[in-house]
C-alpha positions as a printed Julia matrix, in Angstrom:
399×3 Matrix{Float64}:
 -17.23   -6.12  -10.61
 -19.15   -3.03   -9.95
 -17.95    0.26  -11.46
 -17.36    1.76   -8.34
 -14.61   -0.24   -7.2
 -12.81    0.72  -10.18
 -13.27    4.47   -9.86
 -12.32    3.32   -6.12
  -8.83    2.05   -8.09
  -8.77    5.32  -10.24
  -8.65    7.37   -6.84
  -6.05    5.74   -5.11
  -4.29    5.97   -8.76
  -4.53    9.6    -8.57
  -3.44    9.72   -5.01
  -0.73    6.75   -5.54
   0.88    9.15   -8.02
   1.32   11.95   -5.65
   2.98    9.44   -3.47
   5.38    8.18   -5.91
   6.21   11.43   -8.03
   7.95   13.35   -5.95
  11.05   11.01   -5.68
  11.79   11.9    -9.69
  11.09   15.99   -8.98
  13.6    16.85   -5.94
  16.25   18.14   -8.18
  14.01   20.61   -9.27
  11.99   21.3    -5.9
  15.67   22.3    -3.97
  16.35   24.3    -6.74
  12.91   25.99   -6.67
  12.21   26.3    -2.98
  15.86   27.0    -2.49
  16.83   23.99   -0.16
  19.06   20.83   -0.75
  18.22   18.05   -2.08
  18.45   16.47    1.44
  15.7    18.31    2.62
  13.4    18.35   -0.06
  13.46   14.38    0.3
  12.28   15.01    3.99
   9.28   15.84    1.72
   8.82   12.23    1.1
   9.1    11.54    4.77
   6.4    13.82    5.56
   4.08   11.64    3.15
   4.92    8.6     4.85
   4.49   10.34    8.63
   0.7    11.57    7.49
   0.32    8.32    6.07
   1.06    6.08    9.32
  -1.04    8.61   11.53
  -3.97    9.31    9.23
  -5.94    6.17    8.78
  -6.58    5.22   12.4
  -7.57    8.94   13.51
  -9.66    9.55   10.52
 -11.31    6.12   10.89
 -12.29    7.23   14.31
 -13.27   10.24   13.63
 -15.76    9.56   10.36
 -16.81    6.28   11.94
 -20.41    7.25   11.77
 -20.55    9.24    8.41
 -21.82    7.99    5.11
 -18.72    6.5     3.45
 -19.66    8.37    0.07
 -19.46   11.64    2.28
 -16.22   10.7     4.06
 -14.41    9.26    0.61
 -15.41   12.74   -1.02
 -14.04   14.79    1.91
 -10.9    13.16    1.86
 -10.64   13.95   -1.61
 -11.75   17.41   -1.47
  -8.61   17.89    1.18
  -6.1    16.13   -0.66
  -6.8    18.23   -3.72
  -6.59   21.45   -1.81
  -3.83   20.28   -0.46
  -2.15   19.89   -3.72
  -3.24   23.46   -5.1
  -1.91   24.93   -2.15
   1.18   23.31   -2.34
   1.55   24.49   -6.27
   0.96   27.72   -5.27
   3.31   28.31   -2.4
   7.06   29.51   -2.13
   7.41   28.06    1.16
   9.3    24.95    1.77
   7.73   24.96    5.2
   4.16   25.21    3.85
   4.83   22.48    0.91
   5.59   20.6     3.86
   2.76   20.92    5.98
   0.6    20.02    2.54
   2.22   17.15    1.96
   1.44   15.88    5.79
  -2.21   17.05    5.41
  -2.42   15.24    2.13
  -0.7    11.76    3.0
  -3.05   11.89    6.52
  -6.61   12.2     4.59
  -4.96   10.11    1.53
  -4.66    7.32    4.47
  -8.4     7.82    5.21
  -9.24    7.6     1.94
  -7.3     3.77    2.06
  -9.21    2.63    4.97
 -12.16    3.8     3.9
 -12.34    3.12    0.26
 -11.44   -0.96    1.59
 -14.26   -1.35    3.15
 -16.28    0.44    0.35
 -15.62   -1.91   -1.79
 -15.37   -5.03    0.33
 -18.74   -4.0     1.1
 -19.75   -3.79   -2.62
 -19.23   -7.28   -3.37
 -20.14  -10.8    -2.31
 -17.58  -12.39    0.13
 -15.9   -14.85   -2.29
 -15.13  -11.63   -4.5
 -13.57   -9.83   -1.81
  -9.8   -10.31   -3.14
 -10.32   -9.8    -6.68
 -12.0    -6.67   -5.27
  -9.31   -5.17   -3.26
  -6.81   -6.15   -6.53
  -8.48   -3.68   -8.73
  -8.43   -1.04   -5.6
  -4.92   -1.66   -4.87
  -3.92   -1.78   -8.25
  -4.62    1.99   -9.03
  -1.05    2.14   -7.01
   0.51   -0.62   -8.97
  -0.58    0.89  -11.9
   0.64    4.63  -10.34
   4.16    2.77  -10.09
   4.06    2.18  -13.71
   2.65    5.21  -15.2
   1.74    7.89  -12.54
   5.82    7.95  -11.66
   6.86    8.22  -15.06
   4.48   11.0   -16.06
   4.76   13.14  -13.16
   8.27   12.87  -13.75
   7.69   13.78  -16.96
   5.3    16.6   -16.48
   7.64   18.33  -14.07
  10.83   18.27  -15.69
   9.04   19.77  -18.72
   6.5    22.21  -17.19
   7.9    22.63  -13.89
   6.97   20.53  -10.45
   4.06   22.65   -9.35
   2.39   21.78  -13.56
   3.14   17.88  -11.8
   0.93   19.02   -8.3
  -1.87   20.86  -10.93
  -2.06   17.86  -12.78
  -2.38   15.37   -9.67
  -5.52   17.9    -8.12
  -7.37   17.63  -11.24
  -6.73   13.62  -11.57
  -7.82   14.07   -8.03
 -11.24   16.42   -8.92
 -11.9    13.71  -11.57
 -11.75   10.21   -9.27
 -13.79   12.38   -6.9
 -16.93   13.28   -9.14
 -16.87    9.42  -10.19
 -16.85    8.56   -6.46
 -20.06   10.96   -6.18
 -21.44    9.56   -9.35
 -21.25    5.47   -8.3
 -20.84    5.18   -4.49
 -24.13    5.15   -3.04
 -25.07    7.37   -0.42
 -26.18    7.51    3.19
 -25.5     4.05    5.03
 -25.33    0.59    3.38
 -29.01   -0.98    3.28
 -29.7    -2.58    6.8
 -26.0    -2.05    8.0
 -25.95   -1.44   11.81
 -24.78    2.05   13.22
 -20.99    1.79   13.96
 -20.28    1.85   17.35
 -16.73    2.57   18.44
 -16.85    0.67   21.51
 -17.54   -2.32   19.67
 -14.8    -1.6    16.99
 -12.36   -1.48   19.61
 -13.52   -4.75   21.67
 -13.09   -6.28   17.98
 -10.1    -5.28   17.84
  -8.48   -7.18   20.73
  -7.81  -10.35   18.82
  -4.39  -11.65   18.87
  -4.86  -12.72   15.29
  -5.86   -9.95   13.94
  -2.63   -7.95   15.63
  -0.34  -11.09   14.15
  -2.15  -10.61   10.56
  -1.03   -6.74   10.98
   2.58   -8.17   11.98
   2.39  -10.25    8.84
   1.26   -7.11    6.62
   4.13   -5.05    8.05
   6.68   -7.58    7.56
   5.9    -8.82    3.87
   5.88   -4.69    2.76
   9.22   -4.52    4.53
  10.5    -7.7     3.07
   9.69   -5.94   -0.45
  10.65   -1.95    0.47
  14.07   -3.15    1.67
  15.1    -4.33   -1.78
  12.79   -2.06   -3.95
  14.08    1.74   -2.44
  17.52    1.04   -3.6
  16.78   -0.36   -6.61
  17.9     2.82   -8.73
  20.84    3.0    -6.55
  21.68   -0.61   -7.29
  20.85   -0.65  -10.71
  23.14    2.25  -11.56
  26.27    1.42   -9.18
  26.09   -2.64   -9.07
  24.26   -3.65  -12.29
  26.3    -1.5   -14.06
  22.9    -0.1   -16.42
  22.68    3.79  -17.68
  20.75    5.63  -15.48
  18.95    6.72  -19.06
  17.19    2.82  -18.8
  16.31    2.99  -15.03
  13.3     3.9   -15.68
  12.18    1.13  -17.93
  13.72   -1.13  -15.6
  11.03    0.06  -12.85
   8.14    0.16  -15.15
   9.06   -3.38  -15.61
   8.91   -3.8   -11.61
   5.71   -2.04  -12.06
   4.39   -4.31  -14.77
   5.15   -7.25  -12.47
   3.63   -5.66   -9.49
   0.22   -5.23  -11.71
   0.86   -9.09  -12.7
   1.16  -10.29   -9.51
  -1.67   -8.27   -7.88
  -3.81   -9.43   -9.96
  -3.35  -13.4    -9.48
  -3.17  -12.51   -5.72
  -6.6   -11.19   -6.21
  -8.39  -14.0    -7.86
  -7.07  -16.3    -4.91
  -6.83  -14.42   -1.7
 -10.41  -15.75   -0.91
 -10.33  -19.17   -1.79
  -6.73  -19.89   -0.36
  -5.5   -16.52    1.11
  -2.58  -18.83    3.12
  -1.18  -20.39   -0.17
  -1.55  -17.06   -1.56
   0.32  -15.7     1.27
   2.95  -18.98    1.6
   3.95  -18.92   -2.14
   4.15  -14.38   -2.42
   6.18  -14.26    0.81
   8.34  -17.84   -0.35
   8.6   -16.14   -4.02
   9.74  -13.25   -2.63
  12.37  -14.42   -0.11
  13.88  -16.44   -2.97
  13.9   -13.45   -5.56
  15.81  -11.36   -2.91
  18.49  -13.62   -2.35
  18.74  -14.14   -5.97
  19.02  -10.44   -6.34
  21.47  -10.55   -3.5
  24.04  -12.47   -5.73
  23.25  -11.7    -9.1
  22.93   -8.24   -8.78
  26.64   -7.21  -10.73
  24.52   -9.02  -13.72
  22.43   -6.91  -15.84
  20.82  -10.87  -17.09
  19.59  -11.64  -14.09
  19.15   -8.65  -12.6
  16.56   -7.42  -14.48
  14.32  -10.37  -14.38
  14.82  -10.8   -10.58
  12.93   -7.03  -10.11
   9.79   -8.03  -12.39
   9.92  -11.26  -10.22
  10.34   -8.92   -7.05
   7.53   -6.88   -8.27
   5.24   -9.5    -8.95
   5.85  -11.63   -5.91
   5.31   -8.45   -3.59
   2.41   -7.52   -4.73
   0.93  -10.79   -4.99
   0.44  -10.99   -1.3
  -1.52   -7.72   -1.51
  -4.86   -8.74   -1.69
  -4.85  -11.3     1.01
  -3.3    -9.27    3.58
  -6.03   -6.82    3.02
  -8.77   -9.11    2.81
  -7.76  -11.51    5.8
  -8.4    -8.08    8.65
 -11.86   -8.32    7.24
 -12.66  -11.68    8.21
 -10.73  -11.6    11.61
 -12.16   -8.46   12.31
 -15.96   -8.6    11.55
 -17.44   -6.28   13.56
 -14.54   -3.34   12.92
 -14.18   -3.21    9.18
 -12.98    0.46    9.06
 -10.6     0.69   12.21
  -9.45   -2.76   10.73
  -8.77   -1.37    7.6
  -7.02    1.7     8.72
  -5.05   -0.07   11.19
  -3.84   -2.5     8.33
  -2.99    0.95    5.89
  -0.54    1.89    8.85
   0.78   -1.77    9.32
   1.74   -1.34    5.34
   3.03    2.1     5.83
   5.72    0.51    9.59
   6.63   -1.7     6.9
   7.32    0.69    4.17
   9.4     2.84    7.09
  11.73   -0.15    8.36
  12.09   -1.73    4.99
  14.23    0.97    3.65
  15.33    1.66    7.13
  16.91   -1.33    7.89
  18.77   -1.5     4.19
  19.77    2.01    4.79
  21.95    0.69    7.8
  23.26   -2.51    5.77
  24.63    0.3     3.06
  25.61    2.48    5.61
  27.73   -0.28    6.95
  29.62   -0.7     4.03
  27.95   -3.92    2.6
  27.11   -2.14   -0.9
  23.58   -2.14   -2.35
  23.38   -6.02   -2.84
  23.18   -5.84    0.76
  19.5    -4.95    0.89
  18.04   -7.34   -0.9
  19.56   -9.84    1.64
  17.75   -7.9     4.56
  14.77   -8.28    2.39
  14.87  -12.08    2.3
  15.58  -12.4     6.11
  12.35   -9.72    7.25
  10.36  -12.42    4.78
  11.61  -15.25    6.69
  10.14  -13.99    9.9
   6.99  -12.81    7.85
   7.31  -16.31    6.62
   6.82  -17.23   10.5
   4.33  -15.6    11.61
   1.95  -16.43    8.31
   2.94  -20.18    9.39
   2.0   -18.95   13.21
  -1.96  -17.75   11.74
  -2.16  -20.65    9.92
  -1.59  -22.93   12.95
  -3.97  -20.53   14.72
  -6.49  -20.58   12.47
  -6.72  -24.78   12.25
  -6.96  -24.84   15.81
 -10.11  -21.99   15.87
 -11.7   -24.17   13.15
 -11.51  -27.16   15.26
 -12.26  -25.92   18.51
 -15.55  -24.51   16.37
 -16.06  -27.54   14.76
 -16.0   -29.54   17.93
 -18.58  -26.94   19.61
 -20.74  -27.39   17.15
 -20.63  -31.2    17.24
 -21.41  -30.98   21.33
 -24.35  -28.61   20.45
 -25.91  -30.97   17.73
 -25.11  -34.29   20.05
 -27.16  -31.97   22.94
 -30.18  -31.06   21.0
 -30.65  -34.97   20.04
Protein backbone atom coordinates (compact mmCIF):
# COMPACT_ATOMS: atom_id res chain seq x y z
CA UNK A 1 0.00 0.00 0.00
CA UNK A 2 1.55 3.22 -0.95
CA UNK A 3 2.45 5.73 1.79
CA UNK A 4 0.22 8.18 0.60
CA UNK A 5 -2.90 6.55 1.28
CA UNK A 6 -1.93 6.35 4.75
CA UNK A 7 -1.02 9.99 5.24
CA UNK A 8 -4.48 10.16 3.19
CA UNK A 9 -5.85 8.11 6.61
CA UNK A 10 -3.72 10.44 8.93
CA UNK A 11 -5.69 13.53 7.39
CA UNK A 12 -9.04 12.46 7.68
CA UNK A 13 -7.73 11.33 11.36
CA UNK A 14 -6.91 14.82 12.06
CA UNK A 15 -10.08 16.10 10.57
CA UNK A 16 -12.25 12.99 12.03
CA UNK A 17 -11.16 14.31 15.43
CA UNK A 18 -12.49 17.73 14.99
CA UNK A 19 -15.68 16.04 14.08
CA UNK A 20 -15.96 13.90 17.02
CA UNK A 21 -14.40 16.18 19.87
CA UNK A 22 -16.63 18.61 20.30
CA UNK A 23 -19.48 16.35 21.70
CA UNK A 24 -17.07 15.78 25.06
CA UNK A 25 -16.19 19.89 25.21
CA UNK A 26 -19.83 21.62 25.29
CA UNK A 27 -19.88 21.93 28.97
CA UNK A 28 -17.05 23.98 28.75
CA UNK A 29 -17.79 25.88 25.32
CA UNK A 30 -21.46 27.30 26.98
CA UNK A 31 -19.62 28.19 29.80
CA UNK A 32 -16.90 29.97 27.77
CA UNK A 33 -18.87 31.56 24.97
CA UNK A 34 -21.61 32.21 27.46
CA UNK A 35 -24.51 30.14 25.82
CA UNK A 36 -26.34 26.86 26.93
CA UNK A 37 -25.45 23.84 26.42
CA UNK A 38 -28.35 23.56 23.88
CA UNK A 39 -26.84 25.82 21.67
CA UNK A 40 -23.39 25.06 21.76
CA UNK A 41 -24.53 21.45 20.48
CA UNK A 42 -26.08 23.37 17.43
CA UNK A 43 -22.26 23.52 16.98
CA UNK A 44 -22.29 19.94 16.07
CA UNK A 45 -25.13 20.54 13.71
CA UNK A 46 -23.30 23.08 11.90
CA UNK A 47 -20.50 20.33 11.20
CA UNK A 48 -22.89 18.02 9.87
CA UNK A 49 -24.80 20.98 7.60
CA UNK A 50 -21.11 21.92 5.97
CA UNK A 51 -20.57 18.41 5.72
CA UNK A 52 -23.78 17.39 3.54
CA UNK A 53 -23.29 20.63 1.31
CA UNK A 54 -19.52 20.63 0.90
CA UNK A 55 -18.51 17.63 -1.08
CA UNK A 56 -20.73 18.02 -4.13
CA UNK A 57 -20.01 21.94 -4.53
CA UNK A 58 -16.37 21.59 -3.93
CA UNK A 59 -16.20 18.58 -6.29
CA UNK A 60 -17.62 20.84 -8.88
CA UNK A 61 -15.82 23.48 -8.31
CA UNK A 62 -11.99 21.84 -8.17
CA UNK A 63 -13.04 19.37 -10.84
CA UNK A 64 -10.20 20.39 -13.04
CA UNK A 65 -7.38 21.11 -10.42
CA UNK A 66 -4.51 18.87 -9.54
CA UNK A 67 -5.87 16.75 -6.67
CA UNK A 68 -2.50 17.38 -4.65
CA UNK A 69 -3.45 21.20 -5.03
CA UNK A 70 -7.13 20.77 -4.12
CA UNK A 71 -6.34 18.15 -1.01
CA UNK A 72 -3.79 20.89 0.28
CA UNK A 73 -6.32 23.75 -0.06
CA UNK A 74 -8.82 22.05 1.77
CA UNK A 75 -6.46 21.59 4.40
CA UNK A 76 -5.05 24.94 4.47
CA UNK A 77 -8.95 26.14 5.13
CA UNK A 78 -9.82 23.73 7.62
CA UNK A 79 -6.80 24.69 9.67
CA UNK A 80 -7.56 28.35 9.48
CA UNK A 81 -10.66 27.58 10.26
CA UNK A 82 -9.69 26.02 13.45
CA UNK A 83 -7.23 28.94 14.54
CA UNK A 84 -9.86 31.27 13.99
CA UNK A 85 -12.24 29.52 15.88
CA UNK A 86 -9.56 29.26 18.99
CA UNK A 87 -9.14 32.67 18.82
CA UNK A 88 -12.61 34.09 18.80
CA UNK A 89 -15.17 35.12 21.63
CA UNK A 90 -17.96 34.88 19.36
CA UNK A 91 -20.36 32.08 19.46
CA UNK A 92 -21.61 33.34 16.14
CA UNK A 93 -18.14 33.29 14.53
CA UNK A 94 -17.18 29.69 16.15
CA UNK A 95 -20.13 28.89 14.28
CA UNK A 96 -19.53 30.07 10.98
CA UNK A 97 -15.86 28.15 11.41
CA UNK A 98 -17.21 25.18 12.16
CA UNK A 99 -19.55 25.35 8.78
CA UNK A 100 -16.49 26.49 6.74
CA UNK A 101 -14.49 23.68 8.21
CA UNK A 102 -17.03 20.63 7.93
CA UNK A 103 -17.76 22.08 4.00
CA UNK A 104 -13.89 21.88 2.80
CA UNK A 105 -13.40 18.78 5.38
CA UNK A 106 -16.22 17.17 2.93
CA UNK A 107 -13.99 18.08 -0.08
CA UNK A 108 -11.22 16.78 1.37
CA UNK A 109 -13.48 13.14 1.63
CA UNK A 110 -14.37 13.17 -1.92
CA UNK A 111 -11.33 14.04 -3.03
CA UNK A 112 -8.87 12.16 -0.98
CA UNK A 113 -11.27 8.74 -2.32
CA UNK A 114 -10.45 9.06 -5.44
CA UNK A 115 -6.74 9.87 -4.59
CA UNK A 116 -6.24 6.91 -3.38
CA UNK A 117 -8.54 4.69 -5.43
CA UNK A 118 -6.48 6.09 -8.05
CA UNK A 119 -3.19 5.06 -6.31
CA UNK A 120 -3.79 1.50 -6.42
CA UNK A 121 -4.63 -1.39 -8.71
CA UNK A 122 -8.42 -2.17 -8.89
CA UNK A 123 -8.47 -5.39 -6.82
CA UNK A 124 -6.81 -3.17 -3.95
CA UNK A 125 -9.35 -0.63 -4.08
CA UNK A 126 -11.18 -1.73 -0.67
CA UNK A 127 -8.30 -2.44 1.39
CA UNK A 128 -7.42 1.06 0.13
CA UNK A 129 -10.35 3.03 1.18
CA UNK A 130 -10.08 0.86 4.80
CA UNK A 131 -6.88 2.50 5.70
CA UNK A 132 -8.48 6.05 4.44
CA UNK A 133 -11.57 5.55 6.31
CA UNK A 134 -9.99 4.22 9.17
CA UNK A 135 -8.16 7.52 10.20
CA UNK A 136 -12.00 8.19 11.48
CA UNK A 137 -12.34 4.84 13.11
CA UNK A 138 -9.26 5.31 14.63
CA UNK A 139 -10.38 9.29 15.52
CA UNK A 140 -13.41 7.46 17.37
CA UNK A 141 -11.00 5.66 19.46
CA UNK A 142 -8.34 8.06 20.25
CA UNK A 143 -8.95 11.53 18.62
CA UNK A 144 -12.39 11.69 20.98
CA UNK A 145 -10.74 10.72 23.99
CA UNK A 146 -7.80 13.10 23.69
CA UNK A 147 -9.52 16.10 22.62
CA UNK A 148 -11.63 15.46 25.42
CA UNK A 149 -8.84 15.24 27.33
CA UNK A 150 -6.90 18.17 26.09
CA UNK A 151 -9.81 20.51 26.68
CA UNK A 152 -10.94 19.73 29.98
CA UNK A 153 -7.30 20.19 31.07
CA UNK A 154 -6.05 23.12 28.94
CA UNK A 155 -9.19 24.59 27.93
CA UNK A 156 -11.34 23.84 24.47
CA UNK A 157 -9.60 26.35 22.26
CA UNK A 158 -5.75 24.17 23.54
CA UNK A 159 -8.31 21.08 21.88
CA UNK A 160 -8.91 23.47 18.36
CA UNK A 161 -4.76 24.43 18.56
CA UNK A 162 -4.01 20.99 18.80
CA UNK A 163 -6.44 19.74 15.88
CA UNK A 164 -4.76 22.80 13.34
CA UNK A 165 -1.39 21.57 13.96
CA UNK A 166 -2.48 17.66 13.52
CA UNK A 167 -4.03 19.36 10.59
CA UNK A 168 -0.53 21.42 9.36
CA UNK A 169 1.15 18.00 9.86
CA UNK A 170 -1.26 15.51 7.53
CA UNK A 171 -0.99 18.45 5.14
CA UNK A 172 2.92 18.68 4.59
CA UNK A 173 2.78 14.70 4.24
CA UNK A 174 0.03 15.17 1.62
CA UNK A 175 2.60 17.68 -0.19
CA UNK A 176 5.43 15.35 0.49
CA UNK A 177 3.71 11.86 -1.18
CA UNK A 178 0.76 12.88 -3.42
CA UNK A 179 2.06 13.51 -6.71
CA UNK A 180 1.40 16.54 -8.47
CA UNK A 181 -0.25 17.97 -11.54
CA UNK A 182 -2.73 15.33 -13.20
CA UNK A 183 -2.46 11.51 -12.96
CA UNK A 184 -0.15 10.18 -15.95
CA UNK A 185 -2.41 9.93 -19.15
CA UNK A 186 -5.71 10.65 -17.15
CA UNK A 187 -8.21 12.53 -19.40
CA UNK A 188 -9.25 16.23 -18.51
CA UNK A 189 -12.46 16.06 -16.36
CA UNK A 190 -15.25 17.24 -18.02
CA UNK A 191 -18.32 18.12 -15.99
CA UNK A 192 -20.74 17.40 -18.58
CA UNK A 193 -19.64 13.99 -18.70
CA UNK A 194 -19.57 13.62 -14.82
CA UNK A 195 -23.05 14.50 -14.74
CA UNK A 196 -24.33 12.20 -17.79
CA UNK A 197 -22.44 9.48 -15.53
CA UNK A 198 -24.22 10.22 -13.02
CA UNK A 199 -27.74 9.35 -14.25
CA UNK A 200 -27.58 5.69 -13.41
CA UNK A 201 -30.28 4.31 -11.37
CA UNK A 202 -27.73 2.11 -9.68
CA UNK A 203 -25.52 4.28 -8.77
CA UNK A 204 -28.51 6.59 -7.01
CA UNK A 205 -29.76 3.02 -5.28
CA UNK A 206 -25.95 2.33 -4.12
CA UNK A 207 -26.20 6.04 -2.54
CA UNK A 208 -29.70 4.86 -1.00
CA UNK A 209 -27.87 1.85 0.32
CA UNK A 210 -24.89 4.08 1.81
CA UNK A 211 -27.44 6.36 3.50
CA UNK A 212 -29.43 3.69 4.94
CA UNK A 213 -26.62 1.31 6.42
CA UNK A 214 -24.97 4.79 8.26
CA UNK A 215 -28.48 5.40 9.55
CA UNK A 216 -29.06 1.84 10.53
CA UNK A 217 -25.71 2.32 12.70
CA UNK A 218 -26.16 6.33 13.89
CA UNK A 219 -29.63 5.45 15.22
CA UNK A 220 -28.24 3.11 17.86
CA UNK A 221 -24.67 4.61 18.24
CA UNK A 222 -25.79 8.63 19.22
CA UNK A 223 -27.55 7.40 22.23
CA UNK A 224 -25.28 5.09 23.26
CA UNK A 225 -23.93 7.29 26.31
CA UNK A 226 -27.44 8.06 27.04
CA UNK A 227 -28.29 4.38 27.14
CA UNK A 228 -25.38 3.20 28.73
CA UNK A 229 -25.78 5.52 31.71
CA UNK A 230 -29.77 5.41 32.18
CA UNK A 231 -30.59 1.65 30.87
CA UNK A 232 -27.33 -0.32 31.36
CA UNK A 233 -27.08 0.99 34.55
CA UNK A 234 -22.80 1.66 34.03
CA UNK A 235 -20.96 4.88 35.75
CA UNK A 236 -20.71 7.45 33.45
CA UNK A 237 -16.78 7.34 34.78
CA UNK A 238 -16.56 3.86 32.29
CA UNK A 239 -18.49 5.36 29.28
CA UNK A 240 -15.74 6.14 27.80
CA UNK A 241 -14.01 2.83 27.69
CA UNK A 242 -17.16 1.43 26.67
CA UNK A 243 -16.90 3.62 23.30
CA UNK A 244 -13.29 3.07 22.75
CA UNK A 245 -14.37 -0.45 22.73
CA UNK A 246 -17.09 0.54 19.93
CA UNK A 247 -14.18 2.19 18.42
CA UNK A 248 -11.89 -0.81 18.60
CA UNK A 249 -14.61 -2.81 16.86
CA UNK A 250 -15.25 -0.22 14.29
CA UNK A 251 -11.25 -0.41 13.40
CA UNK A 252 -11.85 -4.40 13.43
CA UNK A 253 -14.49 -4.45 11.27
CA UNK A 254 -13.20 -1.85 8.75
CA UNK A 255 -10.53 -3.55 8.25
CA UNK A 256 -12.02 -7.13 7.18
CA UNK A 257 -14.53 -5.00 5.12
CA UNK A 258 -11.51 -3.77 3.35
CA UNK A 259 -9.74 -6.88 2.37
CA UNK A 260 -13.16 -8.08 0.78
CA UNK A 261 -15.12 -5.24 -0.60
CA UNK A 262 -13.44 -6.03 -4.03
CA UNK A 263 -13.63 -9.54 -4.34
CA UNK A 264 -17.28 -9.90 -2.89
CA UNK A 265 -18.41 -6.30 -2.04
CA UNK A 266 -22.33 -7.92 -1.89
CA UNK A 267 -21.39 -10.58 0.80
CA UNK A 268 -19.47 -7.92 2.35
CA UNK A 269 -22.42 -5.77 2.23
CA UNK A 270 -25.18 -8.86 2.99
CA UNK A 271 -23.31 -10.14 6.13
CA UNK A 272 -22.30 -5.99 7.71
CA UNK A 273 -25.89 -4.87 7.10
CA UNK A 274 -27.37 -8.73 8.42
CA UNK A 275 -24.69 -8.41 11.43
CA UNK A 276 -25.82 -5.28 12.14
CA UNK A 277 -29.63 -5.64 12.07
CA UNK A 278 -29.16 -8.59 14.44
CA UNK A 279 -26.77 -6.68 16.94
CA UNK A 280 -29.47 -3.91 17.17
CA UNK A 281 -32.20 -5.96 18.10
CA UNK A 282 -30.02 -7.71 20.47
CA UNK A 283 -29.18 -4.38 21.92
CA UNK A 284 -32.85 -3.63 21.81
CA UNK A 285 -33.53 -6.33 24.56
CA UNK A 286 -30.52 -6.72 26.37
CA UNK A 287 -29.77 -3.35 26.89
CA UNK A 288 -30.81 -3.24 31.07
CA UNK A 289 -27.67 -5.86 30.99
CA UNK A 290 -24.32 -4.51 31.45
CA UNK A 291 -23.18 -8.57 30.02
CA UNK A 292 -24.54 -8.20 27.00
CA UNK A 293 -24.61 -4.86 26.55
CA UNK A 294 -21.25 -4.23 26.24
CA UNK A 295 -20.38 -6.85 23.77
CA UNK A 296 -23.42 -5.97 21.57
CA UNK A 297 -21.61 -2.17 20.94
CA UNK A 298 -18.07 -3.75 19.90
CA UNK A 299 -20.34 -6.03 17.70
CA UNK A 300 -22.30 -2.77 16.60
CA UNK A 301 -19.06 -1.14 15.94
CA UNK A 302 -17.56 -3.71 14.03
CA UNK A 303 -20.52 -4.70 11.92
CA UNK A 304 -21.05 -0.89 10.91
CA UNK A 305 -18.04 -0.26 9.83
CA UNK A 306 -17.53 -3.35 8.05
CA UNK A 307 -19.75 -2.24 5.26
CA UNK A 308 -17.53 0.85 4.90
CA UNK A 309 -15.29 -0.01 2.35
CA UNK A 310 -17.69 -1.48 -0.08
CA UNK A 311 -20.09 1.24 -0.08
CA UNK A 312 -17.28 3.47 -1.00
CA UNK A 313 -15.71 1.39 -3.44
CA UNK A 314 -18.97 0.12 -5.30
CA UNK A 315 -19.74 4.35 -6.66
CA UNK A 316 -16.40 3.81 -8.28
CA UNK A 317 -17.23 1.03 -10.40
CA UNK A 318 -20.88 2.18 -11.19
CA UNK A 319 -19.68 5.44 -11.81
CA UNK A 320 -16.54 5.23 -14.07
CA UNK A 321 -16.39 8.17 -15.78
CA UNK A 322 -17.35 10.57 -12.49
CA UNK A 323 -15.02 9.39 -9.79
CA UNK A 324 -14.99 12.72 -7.85
CA UNK A 325 -18.76 13.90 -8.12
CA UNK A 326 -19.29 10.11 -7.29
CA UNK A 327 -17.33 10.29 -4.40
CA UNK A 328 -18.66 13.47 -3.03
CA UNK A 329 -22.10 12.57 -3.71
CA UNK A 330 -21.51 9.25 -1.67
CA UNK A 331 -19.71 11.60 1.46
CA UNK A 332 -23.24 13.38 1.55
CA UNK A 333 -25.27 10.04 1.19
CA UNK A 334 -23.13 9.03 4.56
CA UNK A 335 -23.63 12.36 6.11
CA UNK A 336 -28.42 12.03 5.16
CA UNK A 337 -27.69 8.98 6.95
CA UNK A 338 -25.80 10.25 9.85
CA UNK A 339 -28.78 13.17 10.04
CA UNK A 340 -31.92 10.69 10.06
CA UNK A 341 -30.20 8.02 12.06
CA UNK A 342 -30.21 9.99 15.19
CA UNK A 343 -33.21 11.78 13.93
CA UNK A 344 -35.47 9.16 13.74
CA UNK A 345 -34.28 7.63 17.40
CA UNK A 346 -34.64 11.08 18.70
CA UNK A 347 -38.50 10.77 17.94
CA UNK A 348 -38.71 7.01 19.32
CA UNK A 349 -37.22 8.65 22.81
CA UNK A 350 -39.18 11.52 22.46
CA UNK A 351 -42.17 9.28 22.35
CA UNK A 352 -41.58 7.79 25.46
CA UNK A 353 -40.12 4.36 24.31
CA UNK A 354 -36.77 4.87 26.46
CA UNK A 355 -33.31 4.55 24.88
CA UNK A 356 -33.67 0.75 23.99
CA UNK A 357 -35.94 2.17 21.57
CA UNK A 358 -33.28 3.23 19.11
CA UNK A 359 -31.54 0.44 18.56
CA UNK A 360 -34.87 -1.10 17.32
CA UNK A 361 -35.18 1.81 14.68
CA UNK A 362 -31.70 0.85 13.86
CA UNK A 363 -32.52 -2.74 12.95
CA UNK A 364 -35.68 -1.76 10.91
CA UNK A 365 -33.63 1.29 8.60
CA UNK A 366 -31.13 -1.98 8.03
CA UNK A 367 -33.92 -4.04 6.91
CA UNK A 368 -34.81 -1.68 4.14
CA UNK A 369 -30.96 -1.12 3.54
CA UNK A 370 -31.09 -4.85 3.60
CA UNK A 371 -33.59 -4.35 0.49
CA UNK A 372 -32.26 -2.31 -1.55
CA UNK A 373 -28.52 -4.11 -1.34
CA UNK A 374 -30.75 -7.30 -2.36
CA UNK A 375 -32.44 -4.80 -5.16
CA UNK A 376 -28.41 -3.98 -6.71
CA UNK A 377 -27.65 -7.31 -6.47
CA UNK A 378 -30.60 -8.43 -8.65
CA UNK A 379 -29.63 -5.46 -10.83
CA UNK A 380 -26.34 -6.15 -11.19
CA UNK A 381 -26.93 -10.16 -12.36
CA UNK A 382 -29.21 -8.98 -14.85
CA UNK A 383 -26.43 -6.12 -16.35
CA UNK A 384 -23.93 -9.03 -16.33
CA UNK A 385 -26.14 -11.12 -18.37
CA UNK A 386 -27.57 -8.80 -20.66
CA UNK A 387 -23.51 -8.05 -21.24
CA UNK A 388 -22.70 -11.41 -21.40
CA UNK A 389 -25.34 -12.21 -23.95
CA UNK A 390 -24.13 -9.06 -26.16
CA UNK A 391 -21.03 -10.23 -26.24
CA UNK A 392 -21.98 -13.77 -27.26
CA UNK A 393 -24.18 -12.12 -30.40
CA UNK A 394 -21.02 -10.06 -31.28
CA UNK A 395 -18.58 -13.12 -31.29
CA UNK A 396 -21.43 -15.47 -33.12
CA UNK A 397 -21.47 -12.21 -35.81
CA UNK A 398 -17.84 -11.87 -36.46
CA UNK A 399 -17.69 -15.85 -37.25
Amino acid sequence: MPLAVYILGLAIFAQGTSELMLAGLLPELAADLGVSVPDAGLLISAFAMGMLVGAPVLAVVTLRWPRRTALLTFMGIFALSHVVGALTTSYGMLFATRVAGAFVYAGFWAVAATTAIGLVPPNARGKAMSVVAGGLTVATILGLSLGTVIGQHLGWRAAFWAVAALSVLAAAGVWATIPGGRPEHAATPRLSAELRAMAAPRLWLSYGTTALTTGALLASFSYLSAMLVDTTGIESAWVPAVLALYGAGSLIGITIGGRSADARPFLSLYTGVAGLIVTSAALAMGASAAAVAVPLIFLLGAFGFATNPALNTRVFALAKDAPTLAAAVNVSSFNVGITIGPWLGGLAIGGGFGYPSVAWVGAAIGVVSLGTIALSAGLQRRASAVAGAAEEIGIRSAV
